[in-house]
N, CA, C and O atoms as a printed pandas DataFrame, in Angstrom:
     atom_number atom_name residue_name chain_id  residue_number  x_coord  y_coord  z_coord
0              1         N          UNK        A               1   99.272   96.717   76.439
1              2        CA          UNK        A               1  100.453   97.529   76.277
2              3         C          UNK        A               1  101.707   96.810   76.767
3              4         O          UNK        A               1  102.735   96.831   76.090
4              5         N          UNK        A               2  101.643   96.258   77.783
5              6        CA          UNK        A               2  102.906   95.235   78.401
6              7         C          UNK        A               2  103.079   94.087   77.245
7              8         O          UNK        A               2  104.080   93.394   77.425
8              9         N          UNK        A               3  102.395   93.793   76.236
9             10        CA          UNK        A               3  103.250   93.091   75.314
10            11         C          UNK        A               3  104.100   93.834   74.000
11            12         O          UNK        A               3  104.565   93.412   72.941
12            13         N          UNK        A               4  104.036   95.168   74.671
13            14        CA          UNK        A               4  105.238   95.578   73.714
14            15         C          UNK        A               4  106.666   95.888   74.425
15            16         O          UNK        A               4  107.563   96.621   74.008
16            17         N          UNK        A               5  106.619   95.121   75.618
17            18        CA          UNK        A               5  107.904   95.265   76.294
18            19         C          UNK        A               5  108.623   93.805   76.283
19            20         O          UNK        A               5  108.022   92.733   76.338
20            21         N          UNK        A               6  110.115   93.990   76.194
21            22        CA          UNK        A               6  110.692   92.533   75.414
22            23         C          UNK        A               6  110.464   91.670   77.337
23            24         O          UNK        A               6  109.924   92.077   78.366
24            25         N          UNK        A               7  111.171   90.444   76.989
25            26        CA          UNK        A               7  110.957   89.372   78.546
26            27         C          UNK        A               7  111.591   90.374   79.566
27            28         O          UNK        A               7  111.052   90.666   80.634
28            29         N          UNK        A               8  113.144   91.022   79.003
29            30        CA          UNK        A               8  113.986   91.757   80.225
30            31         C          UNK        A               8  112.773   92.841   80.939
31            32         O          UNK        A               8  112.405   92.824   82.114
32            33         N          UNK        A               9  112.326   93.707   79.911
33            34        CA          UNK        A               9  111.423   94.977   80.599
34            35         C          UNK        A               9  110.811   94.520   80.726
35            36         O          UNK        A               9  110.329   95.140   81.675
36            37         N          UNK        A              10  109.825   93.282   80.495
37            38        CA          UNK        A              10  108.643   92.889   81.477
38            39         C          UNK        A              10  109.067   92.361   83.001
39            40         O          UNK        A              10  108.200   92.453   83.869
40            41         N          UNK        A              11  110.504   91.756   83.394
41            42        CA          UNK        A              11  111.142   91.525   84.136
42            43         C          UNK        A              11  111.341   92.879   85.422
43            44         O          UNK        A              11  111.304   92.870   86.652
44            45         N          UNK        A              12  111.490   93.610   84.717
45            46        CA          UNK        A              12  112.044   94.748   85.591
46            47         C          UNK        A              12  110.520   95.903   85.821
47            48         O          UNK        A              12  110.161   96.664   86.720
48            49         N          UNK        A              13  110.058   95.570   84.711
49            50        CA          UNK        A              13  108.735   96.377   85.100
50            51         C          UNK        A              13  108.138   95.356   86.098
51            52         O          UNK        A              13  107.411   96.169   86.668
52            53         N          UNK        A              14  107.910   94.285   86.691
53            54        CA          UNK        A              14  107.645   93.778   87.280
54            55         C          UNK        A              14  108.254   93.902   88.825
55            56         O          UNK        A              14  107.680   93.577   89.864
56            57         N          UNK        A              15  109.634   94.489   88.664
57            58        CA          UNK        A              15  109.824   94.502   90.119
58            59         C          UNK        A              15  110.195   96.171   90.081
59            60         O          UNK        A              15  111.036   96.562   90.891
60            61         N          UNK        A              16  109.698   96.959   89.333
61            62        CA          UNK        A              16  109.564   98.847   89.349
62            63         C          UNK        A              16  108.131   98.676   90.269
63            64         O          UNK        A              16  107.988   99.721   90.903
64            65         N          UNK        A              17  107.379   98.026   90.465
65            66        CA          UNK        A              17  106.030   97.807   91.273
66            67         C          UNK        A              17  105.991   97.717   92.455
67            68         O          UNK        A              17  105.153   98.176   93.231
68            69         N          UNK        A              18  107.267   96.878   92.736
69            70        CA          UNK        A              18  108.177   96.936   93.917
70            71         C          UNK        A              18  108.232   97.813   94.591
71            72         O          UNK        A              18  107.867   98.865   94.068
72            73         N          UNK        A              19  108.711   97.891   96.119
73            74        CA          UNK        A              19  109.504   98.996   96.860
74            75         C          UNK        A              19  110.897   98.763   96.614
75            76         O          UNK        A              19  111.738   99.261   97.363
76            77         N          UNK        A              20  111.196   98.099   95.699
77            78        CA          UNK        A              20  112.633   97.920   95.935
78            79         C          UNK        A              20  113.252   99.373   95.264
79            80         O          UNK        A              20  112.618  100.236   94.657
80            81         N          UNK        A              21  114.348   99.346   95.507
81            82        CA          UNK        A              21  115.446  100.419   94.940
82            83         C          UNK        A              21  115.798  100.016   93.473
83            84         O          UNK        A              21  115.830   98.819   93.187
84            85         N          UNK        A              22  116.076  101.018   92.485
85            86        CA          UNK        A              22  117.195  100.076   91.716
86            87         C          UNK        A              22  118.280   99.096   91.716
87            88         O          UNK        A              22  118.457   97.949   91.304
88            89         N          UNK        A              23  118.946  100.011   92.351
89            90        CA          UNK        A              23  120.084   98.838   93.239
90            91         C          UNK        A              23  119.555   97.278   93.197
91            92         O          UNK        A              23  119.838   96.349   92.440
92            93         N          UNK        A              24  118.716   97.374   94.266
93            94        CA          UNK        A              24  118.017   95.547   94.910
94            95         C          UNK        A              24  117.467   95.334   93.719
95            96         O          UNK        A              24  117.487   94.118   93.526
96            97         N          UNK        A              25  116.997   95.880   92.843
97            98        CA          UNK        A              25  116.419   95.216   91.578
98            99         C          UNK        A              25  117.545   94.670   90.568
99           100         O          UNK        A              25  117.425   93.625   89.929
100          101         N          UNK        A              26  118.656   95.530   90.518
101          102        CA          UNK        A              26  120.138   95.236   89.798
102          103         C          UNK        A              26  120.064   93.441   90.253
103          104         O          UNK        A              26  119.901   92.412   89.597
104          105         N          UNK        A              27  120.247   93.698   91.492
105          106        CA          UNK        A              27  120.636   92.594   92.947
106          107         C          UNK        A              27  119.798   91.532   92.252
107          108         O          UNK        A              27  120.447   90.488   92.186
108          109         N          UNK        A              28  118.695   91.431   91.759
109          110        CA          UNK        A              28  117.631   90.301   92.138
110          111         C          UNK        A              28  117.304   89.979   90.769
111          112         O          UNK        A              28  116.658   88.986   90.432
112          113         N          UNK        A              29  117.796   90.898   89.958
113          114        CA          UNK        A              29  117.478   90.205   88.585
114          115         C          UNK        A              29  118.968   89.747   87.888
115          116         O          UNK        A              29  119.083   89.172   86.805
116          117         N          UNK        A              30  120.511   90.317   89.153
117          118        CA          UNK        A              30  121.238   89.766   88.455
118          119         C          UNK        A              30  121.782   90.400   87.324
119          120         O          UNK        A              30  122.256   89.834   86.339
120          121         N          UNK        A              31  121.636   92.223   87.629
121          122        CA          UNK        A              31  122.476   92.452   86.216
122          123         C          UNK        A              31  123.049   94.100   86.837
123          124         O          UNK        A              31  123.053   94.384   88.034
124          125         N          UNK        A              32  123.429   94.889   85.907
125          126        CA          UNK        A              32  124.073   96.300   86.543
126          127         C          UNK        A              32  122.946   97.127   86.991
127          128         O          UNK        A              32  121.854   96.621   86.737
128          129         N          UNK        A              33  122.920   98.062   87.484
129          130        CA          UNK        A              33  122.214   99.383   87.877
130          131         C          UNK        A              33  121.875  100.114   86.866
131          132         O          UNK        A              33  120.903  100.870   86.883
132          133         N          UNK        A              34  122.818   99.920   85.672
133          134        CA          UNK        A              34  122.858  100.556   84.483
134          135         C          UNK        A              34  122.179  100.232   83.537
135          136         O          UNK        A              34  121.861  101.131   82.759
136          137         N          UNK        A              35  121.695   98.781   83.255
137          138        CA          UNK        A              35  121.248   97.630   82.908
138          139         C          UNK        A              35  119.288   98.439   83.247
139          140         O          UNK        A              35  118.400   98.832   82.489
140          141         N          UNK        A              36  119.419   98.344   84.656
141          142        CA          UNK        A              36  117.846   98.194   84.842
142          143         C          UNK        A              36  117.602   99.958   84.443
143          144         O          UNK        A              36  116.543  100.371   83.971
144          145         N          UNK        A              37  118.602  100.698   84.693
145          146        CA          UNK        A              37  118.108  102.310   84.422
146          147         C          UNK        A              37  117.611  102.104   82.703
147          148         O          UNK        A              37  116.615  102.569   82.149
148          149         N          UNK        A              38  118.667  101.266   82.153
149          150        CA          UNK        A              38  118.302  101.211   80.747
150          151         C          UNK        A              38  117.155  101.078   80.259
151          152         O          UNK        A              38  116.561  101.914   79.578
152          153         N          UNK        A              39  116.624   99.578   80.714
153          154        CA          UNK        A              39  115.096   99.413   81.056
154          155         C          UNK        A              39  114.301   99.845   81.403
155          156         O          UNK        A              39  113.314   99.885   80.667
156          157         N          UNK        A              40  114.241  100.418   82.698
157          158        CA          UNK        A              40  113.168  101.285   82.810
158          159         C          UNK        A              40  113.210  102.312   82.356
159          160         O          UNK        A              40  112.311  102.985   82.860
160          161         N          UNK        A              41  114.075  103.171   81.260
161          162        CA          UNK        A              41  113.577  104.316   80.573
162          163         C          UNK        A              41  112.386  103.746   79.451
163          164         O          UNK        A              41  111.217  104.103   79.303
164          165         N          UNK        A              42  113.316  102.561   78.634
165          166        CA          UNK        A              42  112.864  102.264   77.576
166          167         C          UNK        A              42  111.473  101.938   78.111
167          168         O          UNK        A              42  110.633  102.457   77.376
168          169         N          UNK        A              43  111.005  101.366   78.975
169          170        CA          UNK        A              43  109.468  100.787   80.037
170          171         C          UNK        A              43  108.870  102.025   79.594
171          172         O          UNK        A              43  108.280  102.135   78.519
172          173         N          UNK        A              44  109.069  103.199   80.652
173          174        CA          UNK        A              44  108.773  104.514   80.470
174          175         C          UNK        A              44  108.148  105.011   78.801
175          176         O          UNK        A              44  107.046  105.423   78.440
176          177         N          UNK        A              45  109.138  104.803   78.229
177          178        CA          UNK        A              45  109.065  105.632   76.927
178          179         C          UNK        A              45  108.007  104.730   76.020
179          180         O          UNK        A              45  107.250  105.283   75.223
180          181         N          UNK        A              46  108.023  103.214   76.222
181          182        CA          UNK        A              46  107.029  102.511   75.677
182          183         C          UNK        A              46  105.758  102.978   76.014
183          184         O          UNK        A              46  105.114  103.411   75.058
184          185         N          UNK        A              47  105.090  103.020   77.362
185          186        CA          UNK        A              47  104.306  102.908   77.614
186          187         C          UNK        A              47  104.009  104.465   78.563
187          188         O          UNK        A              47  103.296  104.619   79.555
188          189         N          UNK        A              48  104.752  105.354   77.906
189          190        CA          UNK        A              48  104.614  106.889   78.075
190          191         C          UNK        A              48  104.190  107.075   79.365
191          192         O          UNK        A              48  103.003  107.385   79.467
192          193         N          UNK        A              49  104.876  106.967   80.470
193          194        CA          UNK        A              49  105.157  107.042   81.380
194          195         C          UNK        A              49  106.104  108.080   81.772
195          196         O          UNK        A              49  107.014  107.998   80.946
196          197         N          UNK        A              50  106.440  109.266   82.823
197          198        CA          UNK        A              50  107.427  110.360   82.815
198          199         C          UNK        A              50  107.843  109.967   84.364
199          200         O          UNK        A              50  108.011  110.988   85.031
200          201         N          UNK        A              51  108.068  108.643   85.167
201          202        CA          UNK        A              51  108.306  108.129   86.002
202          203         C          UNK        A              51  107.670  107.108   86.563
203          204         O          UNK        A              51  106.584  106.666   86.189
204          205         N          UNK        A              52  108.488  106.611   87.693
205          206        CA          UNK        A              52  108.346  105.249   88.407
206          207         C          UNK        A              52  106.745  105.539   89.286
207          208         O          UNK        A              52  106.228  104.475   89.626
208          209         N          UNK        A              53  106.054  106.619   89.619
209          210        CA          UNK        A              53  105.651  107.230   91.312
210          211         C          UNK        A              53  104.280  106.515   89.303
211          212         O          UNK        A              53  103.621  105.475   89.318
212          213         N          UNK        A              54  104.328  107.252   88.365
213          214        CA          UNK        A              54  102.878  107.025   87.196
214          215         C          UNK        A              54  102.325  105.938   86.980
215          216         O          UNK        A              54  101.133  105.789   86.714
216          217         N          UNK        A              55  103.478  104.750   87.116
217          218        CA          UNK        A              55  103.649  103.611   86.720
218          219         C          UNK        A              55  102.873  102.960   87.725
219          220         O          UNK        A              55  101.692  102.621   87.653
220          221         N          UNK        A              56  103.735  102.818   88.741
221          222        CA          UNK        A              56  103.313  103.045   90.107
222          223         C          UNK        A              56  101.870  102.465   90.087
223          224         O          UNK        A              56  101.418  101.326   89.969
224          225         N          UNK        A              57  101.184  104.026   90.292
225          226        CA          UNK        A              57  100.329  104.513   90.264
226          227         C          UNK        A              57   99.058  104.117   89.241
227          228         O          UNK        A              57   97.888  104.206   89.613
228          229         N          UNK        A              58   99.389  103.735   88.104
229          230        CA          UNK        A              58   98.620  103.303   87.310
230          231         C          UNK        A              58   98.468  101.544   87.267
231          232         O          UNK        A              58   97.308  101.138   87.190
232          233         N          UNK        A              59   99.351  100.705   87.303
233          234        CA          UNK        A              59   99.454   99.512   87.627
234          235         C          UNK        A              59   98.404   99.313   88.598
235          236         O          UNK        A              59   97.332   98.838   88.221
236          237         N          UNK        A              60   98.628   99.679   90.020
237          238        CA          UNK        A              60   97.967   99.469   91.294
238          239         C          UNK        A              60   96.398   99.965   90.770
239          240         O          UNK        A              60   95.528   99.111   90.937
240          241         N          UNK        A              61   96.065  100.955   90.300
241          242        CA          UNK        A              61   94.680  101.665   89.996
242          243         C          UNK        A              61   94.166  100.560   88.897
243          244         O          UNK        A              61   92.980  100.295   89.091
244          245         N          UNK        A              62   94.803   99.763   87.672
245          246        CA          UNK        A              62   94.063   99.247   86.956
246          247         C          UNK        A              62   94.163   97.755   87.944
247          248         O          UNK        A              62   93.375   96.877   87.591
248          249         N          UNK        A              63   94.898   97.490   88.909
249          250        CA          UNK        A              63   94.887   95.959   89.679
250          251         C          UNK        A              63   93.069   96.382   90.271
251          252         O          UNK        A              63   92.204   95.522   90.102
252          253         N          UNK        A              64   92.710   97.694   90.911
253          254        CA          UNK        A              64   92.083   97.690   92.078
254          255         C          UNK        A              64   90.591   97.655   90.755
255          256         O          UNK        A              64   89.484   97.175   91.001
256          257         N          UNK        A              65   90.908   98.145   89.728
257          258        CA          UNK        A              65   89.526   97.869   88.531
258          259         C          UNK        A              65   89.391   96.691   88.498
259          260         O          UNK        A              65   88.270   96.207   88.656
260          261         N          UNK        A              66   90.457   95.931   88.290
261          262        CA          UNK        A              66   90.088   94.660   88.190
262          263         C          UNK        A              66   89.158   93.724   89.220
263          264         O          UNK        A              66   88.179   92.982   89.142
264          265         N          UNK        A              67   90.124   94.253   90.280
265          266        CA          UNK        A              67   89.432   93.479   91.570
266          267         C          UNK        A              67   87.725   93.640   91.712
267          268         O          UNK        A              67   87.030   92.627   91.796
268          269         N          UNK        A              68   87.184   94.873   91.728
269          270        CA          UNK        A              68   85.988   95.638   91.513
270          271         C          UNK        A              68   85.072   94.670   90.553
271          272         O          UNK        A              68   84.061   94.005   90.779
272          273         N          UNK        A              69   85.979   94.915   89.226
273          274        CA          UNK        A              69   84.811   93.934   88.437
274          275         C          UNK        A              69   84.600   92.800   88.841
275          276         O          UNK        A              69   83.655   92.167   88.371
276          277         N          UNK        A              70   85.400   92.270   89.787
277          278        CA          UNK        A              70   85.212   90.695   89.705
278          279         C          UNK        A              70   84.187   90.471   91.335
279          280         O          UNK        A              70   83.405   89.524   91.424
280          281         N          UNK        A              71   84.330   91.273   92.254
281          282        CA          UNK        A              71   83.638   91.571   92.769
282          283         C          UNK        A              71   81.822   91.745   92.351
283          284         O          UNK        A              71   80.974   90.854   92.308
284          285         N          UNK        A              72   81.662   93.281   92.075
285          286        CA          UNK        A              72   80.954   93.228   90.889
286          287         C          UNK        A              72   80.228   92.043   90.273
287          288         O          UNK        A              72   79.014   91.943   90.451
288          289         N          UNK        A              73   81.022   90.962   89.419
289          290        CA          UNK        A              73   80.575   90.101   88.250
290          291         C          UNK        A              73   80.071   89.324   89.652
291          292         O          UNK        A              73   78.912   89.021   89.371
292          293         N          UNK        A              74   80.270   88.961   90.681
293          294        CA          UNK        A              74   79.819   87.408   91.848
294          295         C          UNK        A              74   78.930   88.360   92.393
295          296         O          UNK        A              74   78.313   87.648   93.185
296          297         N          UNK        A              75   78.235   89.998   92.547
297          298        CA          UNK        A              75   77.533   90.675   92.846
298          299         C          UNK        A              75   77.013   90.650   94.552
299          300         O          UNK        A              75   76.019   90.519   95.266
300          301         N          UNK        A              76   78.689   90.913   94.584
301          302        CA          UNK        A              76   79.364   91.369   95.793
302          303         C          UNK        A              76   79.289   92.650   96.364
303          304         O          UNK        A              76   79.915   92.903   97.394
């Protein structure tokens, strides 16, 4: 699903994972507040998301599957 987001929203979805604020994300990628709100709707709406807390939330839950399988696969 993250390859239907262009380089910018993979950029900013990358630091929505973050604790950062919008703001510090404006700050660190170097563009407006307005800029990253833009983005992360469009993030959102791609990948049907109804906030940052889902995203969040789902990112971290498919990292911790991952980890598991690989665990798992060395039969750990």
């Amino acid at each position: 699903m993250l390859s239907n987001l262009t380089k910018q929203e993979l950029k900013v979805y990358n630091q929505l994972i973050t604790a950062l604020s919008v703001k510090q994300i404006a700050k660190v990628l170097g563009v407006s507040t307005t800029t990253i709100a833009t983005h992360r709707n469009r993030i959102f709406e791609k990948l049907k998301y109804n906030d940052r807390l889902e995203l969040v939330v789902d990112y971290y839950s498919t990292e911790l599957n991952k980890l598991k399988q690989v665990l798992l696969d060395k039969g750990l």
